[in-house]
C-alpha positions, 0 to 999 in steps of 0.5 A, spaced: 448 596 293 444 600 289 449 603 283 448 608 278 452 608 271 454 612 266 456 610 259 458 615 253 465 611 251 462 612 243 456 613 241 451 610 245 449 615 250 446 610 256 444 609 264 442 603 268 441 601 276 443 595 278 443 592 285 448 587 287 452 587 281 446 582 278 440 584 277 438 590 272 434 595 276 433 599 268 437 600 263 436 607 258 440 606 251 440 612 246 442 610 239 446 615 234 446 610 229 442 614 225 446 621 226 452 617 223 449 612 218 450 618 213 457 619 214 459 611 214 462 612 221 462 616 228 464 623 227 466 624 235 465 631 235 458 630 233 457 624 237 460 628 244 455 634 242 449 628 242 451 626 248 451 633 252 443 633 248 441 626 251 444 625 258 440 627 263 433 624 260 437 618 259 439 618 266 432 621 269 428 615 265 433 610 268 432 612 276 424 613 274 424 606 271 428 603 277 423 608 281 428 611 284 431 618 286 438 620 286 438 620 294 436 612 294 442 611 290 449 607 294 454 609 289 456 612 282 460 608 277 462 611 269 466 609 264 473 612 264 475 610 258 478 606 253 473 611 247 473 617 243 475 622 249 470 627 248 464 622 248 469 619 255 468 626 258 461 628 258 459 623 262 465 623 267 463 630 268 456 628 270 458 623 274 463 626 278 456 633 279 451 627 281 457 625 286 459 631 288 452 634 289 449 628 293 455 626 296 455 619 293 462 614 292 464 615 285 468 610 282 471 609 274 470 603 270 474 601 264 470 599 259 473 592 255 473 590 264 465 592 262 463 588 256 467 582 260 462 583 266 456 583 262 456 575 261 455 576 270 447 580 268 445 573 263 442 567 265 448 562 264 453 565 268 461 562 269 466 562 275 472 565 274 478 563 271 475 563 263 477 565 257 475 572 254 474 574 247 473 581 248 470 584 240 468 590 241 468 597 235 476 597 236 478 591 239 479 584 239 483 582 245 483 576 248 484 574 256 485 569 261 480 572 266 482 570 273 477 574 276 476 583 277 482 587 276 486 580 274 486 579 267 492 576 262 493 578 255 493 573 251 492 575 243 490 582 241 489 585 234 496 587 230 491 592 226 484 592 224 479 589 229 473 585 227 468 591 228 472 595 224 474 589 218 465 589 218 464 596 218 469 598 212 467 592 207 460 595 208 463 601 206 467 599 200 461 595 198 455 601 199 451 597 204 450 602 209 452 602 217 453 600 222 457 594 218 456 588 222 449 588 222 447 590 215 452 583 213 450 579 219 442 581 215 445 579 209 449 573 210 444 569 212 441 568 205 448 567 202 454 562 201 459 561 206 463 558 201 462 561 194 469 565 195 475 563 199 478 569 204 484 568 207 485 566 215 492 570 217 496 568 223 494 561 223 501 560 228 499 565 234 493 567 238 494 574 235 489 577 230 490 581 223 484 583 219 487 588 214 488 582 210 481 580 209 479 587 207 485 588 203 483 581 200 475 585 199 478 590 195 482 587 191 477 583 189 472 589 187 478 592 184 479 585 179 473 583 177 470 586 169 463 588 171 461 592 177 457 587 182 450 585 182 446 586 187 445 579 187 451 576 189 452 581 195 450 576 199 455 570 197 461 575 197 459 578 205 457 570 207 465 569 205 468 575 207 463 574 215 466 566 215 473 568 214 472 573 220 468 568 224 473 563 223 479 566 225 475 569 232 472 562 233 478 558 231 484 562 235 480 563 242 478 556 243 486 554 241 488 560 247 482 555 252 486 549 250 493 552 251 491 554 258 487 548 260 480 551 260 473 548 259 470 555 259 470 562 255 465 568 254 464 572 248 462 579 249 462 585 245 459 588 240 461 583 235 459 578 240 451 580 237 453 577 230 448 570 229 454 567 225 459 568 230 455 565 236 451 560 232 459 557 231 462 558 237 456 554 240 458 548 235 465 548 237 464 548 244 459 542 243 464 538 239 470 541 244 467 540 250 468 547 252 463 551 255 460 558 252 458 562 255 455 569 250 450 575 253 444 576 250 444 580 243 442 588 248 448 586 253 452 585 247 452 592 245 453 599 249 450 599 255 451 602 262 449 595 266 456 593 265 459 598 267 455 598 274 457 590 276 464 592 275 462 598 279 459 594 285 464 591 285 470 596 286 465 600 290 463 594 295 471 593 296 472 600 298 475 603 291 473 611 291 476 615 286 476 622 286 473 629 283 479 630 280 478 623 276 479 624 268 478 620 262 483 616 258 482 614 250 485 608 251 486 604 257 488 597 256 485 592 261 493 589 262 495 595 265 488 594 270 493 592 276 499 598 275 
């Protein structure tokens, strides 16, 4: 089977084919990164205008580097939601003409179950049942996932997810966008160890993140003399290993909690080289299998969404031109 899908939750316009849920036939991803860099964040209005720009080159590039036509495509998968509704909506309505048009079977994807799925498309790939840290712009979930369709809540941020937590603190400090990519960069040539940053909710599987923002805050606030550009990279080296602490320290208690020897780590975040390198580590000294995508599979993309797609689509699932965006769509709800 053949899918076609479509992605345009936030601000990454993308389409990918993929053939039986596992091998990437194309995959086209057009940034905003620039357009919004100036402003410190998305602005959803600018990001669904953009959108409307880039998606059918995007979709064009995808079926011609797949050597494809619509007509030699089985079914059309889209991201429904969670995400900003204006940026959901422009690809839902692509979707819903190409399938319209070309009497193609169309079904909607939830976007989290798509960052899970792409641990499928890498070339370790795990057996349901796992445990799934999902870090993604704002989220920060983590589940027990048994199979499609079938996943348990286990521990979901009270406030500020990860990505959120990077992306502010790069904002307080004036150290551009997106956040988590500029203090990964930064990071490396830092000290972890130089400042001391709380771990909150140490007890319980759920996250908190305002407390390490306010925590940066505070400390800018405090000091005498403005920061140097030289201590930049100790402060973000701290602020990253207390972040990375709690992601990696919480998900693997939620694996022993429920007798798992496996956990995949996906989502935007889940490209943070500290992160990845410590979830390695742990899982060595755990005995716990770790399983992360590849950095590009890590961010927005439309192959995720197509192996969730196949899957639906290959068990019967149809969903109608009447099938409208969500802004949020909790995975837990998946099975209601």
């Amino acid at each position: 089977m053949k899918v076609l899908a479509i992605e345009t939750s936030c601000d990454e316009t993308a389409a990918a084919v993929v053939r039986d849920g596992r091998e990437v036939l194309s995959s086209v991803v057009s940034s905003q990164v620039d357009i919004h860099s100036k402003y410190g964040g998305v602005v959803p209005e600018i990001a669904s205008r953009k959108h409307v720009e880039s998606i059918i080159p995007v979709i064009l590039q995808a079926l011609d580097n797949a050597r494809l036509d619509l007509d030699s495509i089985d079914g059309i998968a889209v991201t429904r939601g969670p995400g900003l509704i204006g940026s959901l909506l422009v690809g839902l309505s692509v979707a819903k003409s190409i399938a319209f048009a070309k009497k193609k079977p169309l079904v909607g994807v939830n976007h989290l179950e798509g960052h899970v799925a792409a641990i499928f498309l890498s070339d370790r790939t795990p057996v349901f049942p796992f445990v799934a840290l999902v870090v993604s712009g704002g989220h920060t979930i983590v589940y027990l996932a048994r199979d499609f369709q079938d996943f348990v809540l286990l521990g979901q941020t009270r406030d500020d997810a990860a990505g959120e937590a990077f992306d502010k603190a790069a904002k307080l400090l004036n150290l551009g966008y997106p956040g988590g990519v500029v203090i990964d960069r930064l990071a490396k040539s830092g000290n972890p160890e130089a400042l001391t940053f709380p771990r909150p909710m140490r007890d319980s599987l759920d996250f908190s993140f305002s407390g390490v923002k306010t925590a940066l805050l505070n400390y800018t606030r405090k000091r005498e003399k403005p920061i140097e550009e030289g201590e930049i990279p100790d402060i973000v080296a701290s602020y990253q290993e207390a972040i990375v602490d709690v992601l990696v320290e919480k998900t693997m208690r939620a694996a022993a909690l429920n007798d798992m020897p496996r956990v995949a780590v996906v989502g935007g975040v889940a490209a943070n080289s500290r992160l990845r390198s410590r979830f390695m580590e742990e899982g060595q000294k755990r005995a716990i299998e770790v399983f992360i995508p590849p950095p590009v599979l890590c961010t927005d993309n439309a192959a995720m969404i197509a192996v969730v797609g196949e899957h639906l689509l290959a068990r019967g699932r149809r969903d109608g031109h009447d099938l409208n965006a969500v802004s949020r769509w909790p995975l837990e709800t998946l099975l209601k």
